[in-house]
Structure formats: C-alpha cells, structure tokens
PyMOL Python script that loads the backbone (N, CA, C, O; Angstrom):
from pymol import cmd

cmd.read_pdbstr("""\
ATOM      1  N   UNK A   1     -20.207 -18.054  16.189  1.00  0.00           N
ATOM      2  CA  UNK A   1     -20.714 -17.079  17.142  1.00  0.00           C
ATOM      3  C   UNK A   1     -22.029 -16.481  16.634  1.00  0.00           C
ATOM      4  O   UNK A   1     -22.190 -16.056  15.490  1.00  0.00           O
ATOM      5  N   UNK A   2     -22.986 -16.492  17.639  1.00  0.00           N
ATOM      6  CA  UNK A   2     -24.221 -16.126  17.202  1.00  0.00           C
ATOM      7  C   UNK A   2     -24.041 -14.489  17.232  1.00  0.00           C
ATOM      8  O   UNK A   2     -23.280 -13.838  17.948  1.00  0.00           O
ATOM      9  N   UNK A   3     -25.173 -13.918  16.021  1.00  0.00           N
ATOM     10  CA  UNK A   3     -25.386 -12.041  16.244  1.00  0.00           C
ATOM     11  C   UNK A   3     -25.997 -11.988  16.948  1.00  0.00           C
ATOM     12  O   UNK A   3     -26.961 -12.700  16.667  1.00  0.00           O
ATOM     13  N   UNK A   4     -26.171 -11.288  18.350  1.00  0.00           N
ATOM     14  CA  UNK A   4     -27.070 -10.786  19.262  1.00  0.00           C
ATOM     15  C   UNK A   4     -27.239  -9.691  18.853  1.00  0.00           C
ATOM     16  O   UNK A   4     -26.434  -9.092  18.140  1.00  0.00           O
ATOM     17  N   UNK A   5     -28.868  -9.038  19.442  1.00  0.00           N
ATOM     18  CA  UNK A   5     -28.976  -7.451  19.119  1.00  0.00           C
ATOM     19  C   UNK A   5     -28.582  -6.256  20.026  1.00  0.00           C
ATOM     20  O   UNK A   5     -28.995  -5.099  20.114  1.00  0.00           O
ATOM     21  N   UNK A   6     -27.577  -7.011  20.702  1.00  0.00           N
ATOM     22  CA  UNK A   6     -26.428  -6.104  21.661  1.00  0.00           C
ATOM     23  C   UNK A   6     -25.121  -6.315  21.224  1.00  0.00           C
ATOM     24  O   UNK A   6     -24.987  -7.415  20.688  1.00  0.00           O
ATOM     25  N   UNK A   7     -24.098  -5.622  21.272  1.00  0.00           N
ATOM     26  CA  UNK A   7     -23.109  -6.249  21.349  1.00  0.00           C
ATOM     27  C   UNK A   7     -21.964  -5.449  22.548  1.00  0.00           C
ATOM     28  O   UNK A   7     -22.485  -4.714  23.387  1.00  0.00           O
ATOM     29  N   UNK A   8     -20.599  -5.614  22.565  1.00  0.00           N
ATOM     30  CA  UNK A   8     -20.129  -5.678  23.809  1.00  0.00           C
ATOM     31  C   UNK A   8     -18.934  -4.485  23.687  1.00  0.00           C
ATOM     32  O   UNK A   8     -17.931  -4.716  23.012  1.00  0.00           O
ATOM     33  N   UNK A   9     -19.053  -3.604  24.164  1.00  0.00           N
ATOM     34  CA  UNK A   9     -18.383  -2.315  23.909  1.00  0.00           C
ATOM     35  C   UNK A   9     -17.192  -2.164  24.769  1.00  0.00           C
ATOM     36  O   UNK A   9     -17.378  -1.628  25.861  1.00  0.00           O
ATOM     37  N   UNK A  10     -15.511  -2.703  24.330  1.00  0.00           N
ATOM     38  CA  UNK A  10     -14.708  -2.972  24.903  1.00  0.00           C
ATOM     39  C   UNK A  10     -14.129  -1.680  25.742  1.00  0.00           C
ATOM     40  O   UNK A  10     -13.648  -1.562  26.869  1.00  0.00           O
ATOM     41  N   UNK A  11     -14.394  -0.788  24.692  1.00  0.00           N
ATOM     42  CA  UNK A  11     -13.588   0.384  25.072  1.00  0.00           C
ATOM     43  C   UNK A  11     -14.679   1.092  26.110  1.00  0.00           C
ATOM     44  O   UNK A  11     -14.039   1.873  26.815  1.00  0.00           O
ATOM     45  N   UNK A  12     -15.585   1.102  26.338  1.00  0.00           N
ATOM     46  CA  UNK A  12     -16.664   1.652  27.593  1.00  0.00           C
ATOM     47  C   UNK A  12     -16.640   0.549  28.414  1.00  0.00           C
ATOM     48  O   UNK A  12     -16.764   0.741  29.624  1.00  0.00           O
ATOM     49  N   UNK A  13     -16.524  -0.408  28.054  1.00  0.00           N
ATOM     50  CA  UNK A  13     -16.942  -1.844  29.274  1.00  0.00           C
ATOM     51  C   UNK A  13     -18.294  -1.685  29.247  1.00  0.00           C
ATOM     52  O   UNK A  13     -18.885  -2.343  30.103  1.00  0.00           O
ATOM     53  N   UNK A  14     -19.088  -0.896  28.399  1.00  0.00           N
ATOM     54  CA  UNK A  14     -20.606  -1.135  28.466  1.00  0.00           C
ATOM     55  C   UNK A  14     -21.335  -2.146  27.676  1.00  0.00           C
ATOM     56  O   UNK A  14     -20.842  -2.508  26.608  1.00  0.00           O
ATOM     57  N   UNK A  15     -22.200  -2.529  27.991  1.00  0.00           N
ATOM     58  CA  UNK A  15     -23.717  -3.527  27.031  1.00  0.00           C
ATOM     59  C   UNK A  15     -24.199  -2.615  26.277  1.00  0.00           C
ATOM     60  O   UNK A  15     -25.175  -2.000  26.707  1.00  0.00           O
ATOM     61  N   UNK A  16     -23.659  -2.276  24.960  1.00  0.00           N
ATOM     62  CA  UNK A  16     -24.288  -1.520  23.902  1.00  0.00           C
ATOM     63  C   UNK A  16     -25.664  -2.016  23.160  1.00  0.00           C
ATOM     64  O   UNK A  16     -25.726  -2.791  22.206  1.00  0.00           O
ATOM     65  N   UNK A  17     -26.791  -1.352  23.860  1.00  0.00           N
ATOM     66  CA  UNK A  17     -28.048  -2.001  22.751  1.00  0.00           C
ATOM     67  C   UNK A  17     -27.682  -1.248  21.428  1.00  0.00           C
ATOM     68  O   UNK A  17     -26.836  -0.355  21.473  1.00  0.00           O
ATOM     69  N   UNK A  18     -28.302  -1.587  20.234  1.00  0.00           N
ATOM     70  CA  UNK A  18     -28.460  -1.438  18.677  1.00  0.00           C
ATOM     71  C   UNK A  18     -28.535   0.306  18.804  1.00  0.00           C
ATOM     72  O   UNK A  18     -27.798   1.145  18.287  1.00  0.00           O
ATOM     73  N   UNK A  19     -29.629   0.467  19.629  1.00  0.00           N
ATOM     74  CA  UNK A  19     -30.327   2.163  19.835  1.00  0.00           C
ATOM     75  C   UNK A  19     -29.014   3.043  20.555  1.00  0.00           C
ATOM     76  O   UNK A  19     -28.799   4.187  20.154  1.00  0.00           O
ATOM     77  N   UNK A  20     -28.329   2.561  21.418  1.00  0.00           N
ATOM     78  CA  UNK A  20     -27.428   3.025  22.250  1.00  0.00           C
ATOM     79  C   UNK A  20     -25.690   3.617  21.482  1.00  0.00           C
ATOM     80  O   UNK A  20     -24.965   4.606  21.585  1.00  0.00           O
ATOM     81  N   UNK A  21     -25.686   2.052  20.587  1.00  0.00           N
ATOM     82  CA  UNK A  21     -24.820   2.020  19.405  1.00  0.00           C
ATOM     83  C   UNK A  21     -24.980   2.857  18.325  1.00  0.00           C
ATOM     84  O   UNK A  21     -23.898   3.175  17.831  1.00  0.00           O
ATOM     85  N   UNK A  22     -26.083   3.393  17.704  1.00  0.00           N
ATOM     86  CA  UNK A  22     -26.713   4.438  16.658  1.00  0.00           C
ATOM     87  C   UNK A  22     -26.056   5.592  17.666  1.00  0.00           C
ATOM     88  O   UNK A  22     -25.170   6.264  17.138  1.00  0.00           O
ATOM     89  N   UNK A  23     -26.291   5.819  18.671  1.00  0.00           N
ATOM     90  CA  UNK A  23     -26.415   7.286  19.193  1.00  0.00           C
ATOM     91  C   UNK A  23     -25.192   7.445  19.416  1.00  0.00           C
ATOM     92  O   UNK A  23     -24.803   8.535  18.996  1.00  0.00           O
ATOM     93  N   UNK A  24     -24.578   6.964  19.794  1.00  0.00           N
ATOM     94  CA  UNK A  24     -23.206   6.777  20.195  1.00  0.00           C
ATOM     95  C   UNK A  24     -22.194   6.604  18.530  1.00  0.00           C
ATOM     96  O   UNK A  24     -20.975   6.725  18.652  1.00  0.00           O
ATOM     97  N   UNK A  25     -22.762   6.333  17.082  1.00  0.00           N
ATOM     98  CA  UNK A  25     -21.839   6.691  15.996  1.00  0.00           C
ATOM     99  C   UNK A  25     -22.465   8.199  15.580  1.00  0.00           C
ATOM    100  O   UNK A  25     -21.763   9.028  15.001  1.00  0.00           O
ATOM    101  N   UNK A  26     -23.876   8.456  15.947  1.00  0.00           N
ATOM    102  CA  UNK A  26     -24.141  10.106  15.788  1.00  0.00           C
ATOM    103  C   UNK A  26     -23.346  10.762  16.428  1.00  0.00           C
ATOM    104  O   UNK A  26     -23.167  11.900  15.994  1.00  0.00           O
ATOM    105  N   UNK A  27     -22.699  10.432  17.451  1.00  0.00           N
ATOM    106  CA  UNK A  27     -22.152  11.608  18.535  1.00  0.00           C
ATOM    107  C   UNK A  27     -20.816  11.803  18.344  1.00  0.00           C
ATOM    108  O   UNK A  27     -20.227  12.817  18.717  1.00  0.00           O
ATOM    109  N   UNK A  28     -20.074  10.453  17.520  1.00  0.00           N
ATOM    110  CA  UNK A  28     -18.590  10.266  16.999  1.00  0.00           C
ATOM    111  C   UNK A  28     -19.038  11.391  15.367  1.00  0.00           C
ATOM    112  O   UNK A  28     -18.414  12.441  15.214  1.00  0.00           O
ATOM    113  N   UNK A  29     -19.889  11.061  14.555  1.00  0.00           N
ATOM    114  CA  UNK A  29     -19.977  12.090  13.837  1.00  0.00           C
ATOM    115  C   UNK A  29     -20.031  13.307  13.724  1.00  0.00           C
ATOM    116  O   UNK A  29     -19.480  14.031  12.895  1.00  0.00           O
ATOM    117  N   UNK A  30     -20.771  13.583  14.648  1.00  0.00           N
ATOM    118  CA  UNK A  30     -20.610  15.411  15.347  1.00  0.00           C
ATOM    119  C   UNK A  30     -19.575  15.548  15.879  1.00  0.00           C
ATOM    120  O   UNK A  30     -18.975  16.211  15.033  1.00  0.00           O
ATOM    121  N   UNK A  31     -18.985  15.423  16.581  1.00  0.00           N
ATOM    122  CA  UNK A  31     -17.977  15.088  16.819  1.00  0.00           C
ATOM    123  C   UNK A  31     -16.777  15.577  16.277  1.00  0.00           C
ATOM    124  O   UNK A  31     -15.864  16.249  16.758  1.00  0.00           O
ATOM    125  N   UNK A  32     -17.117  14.770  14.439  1.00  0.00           N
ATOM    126  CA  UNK A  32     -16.006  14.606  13.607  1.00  0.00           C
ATOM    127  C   UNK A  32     -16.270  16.193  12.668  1.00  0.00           C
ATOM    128  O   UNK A  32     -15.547  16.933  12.002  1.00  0.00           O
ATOM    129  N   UNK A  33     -17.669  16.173  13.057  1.00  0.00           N
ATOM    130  CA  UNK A  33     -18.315  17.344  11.513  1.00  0.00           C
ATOM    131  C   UNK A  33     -17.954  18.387  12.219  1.00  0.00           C
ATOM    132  O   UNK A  33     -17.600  19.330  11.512  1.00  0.00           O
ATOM    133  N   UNK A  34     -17.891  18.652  13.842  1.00  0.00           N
ATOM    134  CA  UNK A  34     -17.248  19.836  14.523  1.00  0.00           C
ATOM    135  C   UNK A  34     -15.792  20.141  14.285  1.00  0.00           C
ATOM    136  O   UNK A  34     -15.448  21.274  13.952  1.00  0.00           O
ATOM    137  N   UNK A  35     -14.874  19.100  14.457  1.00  0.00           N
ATOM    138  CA  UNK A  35     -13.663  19.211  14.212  1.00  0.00           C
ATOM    139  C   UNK A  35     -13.240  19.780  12.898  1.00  0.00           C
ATOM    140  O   UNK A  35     -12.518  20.776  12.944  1.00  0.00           O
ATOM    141  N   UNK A  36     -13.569  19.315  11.777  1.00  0.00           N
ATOM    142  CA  UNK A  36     -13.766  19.569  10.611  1.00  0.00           C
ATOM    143  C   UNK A  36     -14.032  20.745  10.064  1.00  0.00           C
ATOM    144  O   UNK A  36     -13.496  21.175   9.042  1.00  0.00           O
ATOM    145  N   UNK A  37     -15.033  21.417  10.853  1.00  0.00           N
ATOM    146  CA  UNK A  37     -15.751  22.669  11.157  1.00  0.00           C
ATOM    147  C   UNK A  37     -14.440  23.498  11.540  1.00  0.00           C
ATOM    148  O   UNK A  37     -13.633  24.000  10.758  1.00  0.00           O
ATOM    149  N   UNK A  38     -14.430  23.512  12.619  1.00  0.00           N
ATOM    150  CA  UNK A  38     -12.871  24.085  13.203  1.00  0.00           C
ATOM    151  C   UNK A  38     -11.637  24.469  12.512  1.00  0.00           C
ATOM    152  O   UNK A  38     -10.958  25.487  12.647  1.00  0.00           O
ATOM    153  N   UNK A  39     -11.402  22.945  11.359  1.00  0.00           N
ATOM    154  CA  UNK A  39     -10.298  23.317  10.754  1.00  0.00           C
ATOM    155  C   UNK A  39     -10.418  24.318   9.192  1.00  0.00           C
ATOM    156  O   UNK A  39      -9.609  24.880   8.454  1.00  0.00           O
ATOM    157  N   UNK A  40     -11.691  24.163   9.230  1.00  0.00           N
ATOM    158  CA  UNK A  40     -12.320  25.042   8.007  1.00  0.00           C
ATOM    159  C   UNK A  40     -12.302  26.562   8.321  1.00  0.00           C
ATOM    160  O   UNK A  40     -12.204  27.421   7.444  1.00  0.00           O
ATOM    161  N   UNK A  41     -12.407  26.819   9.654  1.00  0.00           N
ATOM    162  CA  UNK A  41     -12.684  28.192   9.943  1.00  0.00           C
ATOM    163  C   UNK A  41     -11.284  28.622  10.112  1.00  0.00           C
ATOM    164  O   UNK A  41     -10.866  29.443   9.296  1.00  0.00           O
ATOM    165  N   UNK A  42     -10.539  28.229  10.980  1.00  0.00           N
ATOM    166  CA  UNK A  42      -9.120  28.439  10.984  1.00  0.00           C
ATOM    167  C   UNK A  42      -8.267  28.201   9.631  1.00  0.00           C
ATOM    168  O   UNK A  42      -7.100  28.591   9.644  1.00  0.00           O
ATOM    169  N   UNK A  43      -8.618  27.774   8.823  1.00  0.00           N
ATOM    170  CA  UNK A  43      -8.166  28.191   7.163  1.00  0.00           C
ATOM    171  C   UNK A  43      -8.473  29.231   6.785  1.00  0.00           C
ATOM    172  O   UNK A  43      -7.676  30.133   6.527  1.00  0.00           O
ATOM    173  N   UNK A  44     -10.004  29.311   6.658  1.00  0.00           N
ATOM    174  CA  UNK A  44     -10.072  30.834   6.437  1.00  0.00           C
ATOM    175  C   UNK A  44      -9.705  31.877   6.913  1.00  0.00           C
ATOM    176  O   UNK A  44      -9.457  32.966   6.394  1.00  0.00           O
ATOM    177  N   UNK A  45      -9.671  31.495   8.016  1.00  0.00           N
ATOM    178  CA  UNK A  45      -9.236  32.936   9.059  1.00  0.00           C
ATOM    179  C   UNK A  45      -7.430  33.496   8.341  1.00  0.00           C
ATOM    180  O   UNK A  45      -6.841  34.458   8.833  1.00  0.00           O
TER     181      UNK A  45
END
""", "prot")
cmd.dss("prot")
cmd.show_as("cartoon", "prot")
cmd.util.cbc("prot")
cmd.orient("prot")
C-alpha cells in the first residue's frame, strides 16, 4: 500500500489532509490538557 499525503479518517468518514490531521491531534490535545486541568483543580479544591 502506497503513503498518500491524505489519509482516510474512519471515525469522521472524512479525507483528512496532513494540515487537517495536525489540527485535529492539537484539538485532541487541548482537549486532553483541559481535562487534566479540571482534574487538577478539583483536587485542590
């Protein structure tokens, strides 16, 4: 199987370009650094 510089995003059913794919693991990271965030404050609290 050849690498294309798209690949095929099962769980959206979308055509993920490379740029689309970056933004989309930034947004799972915030995401994660919010949650994280959350459980930090509610400890302290």
């Amino acid at each position: 199987m050849k690498r294309r510089p798209w690949m095929r995003c099962d769980v959206c059913g979308l055509d993920v370009s490379r740029n689309g794919l970056v933004r989309f693991k930034n947004a799972i990271v915030a995401l994660v650094d919010r949650r994280l965030e959350a459980n930090r404050k509610r400890a302290t609290a």
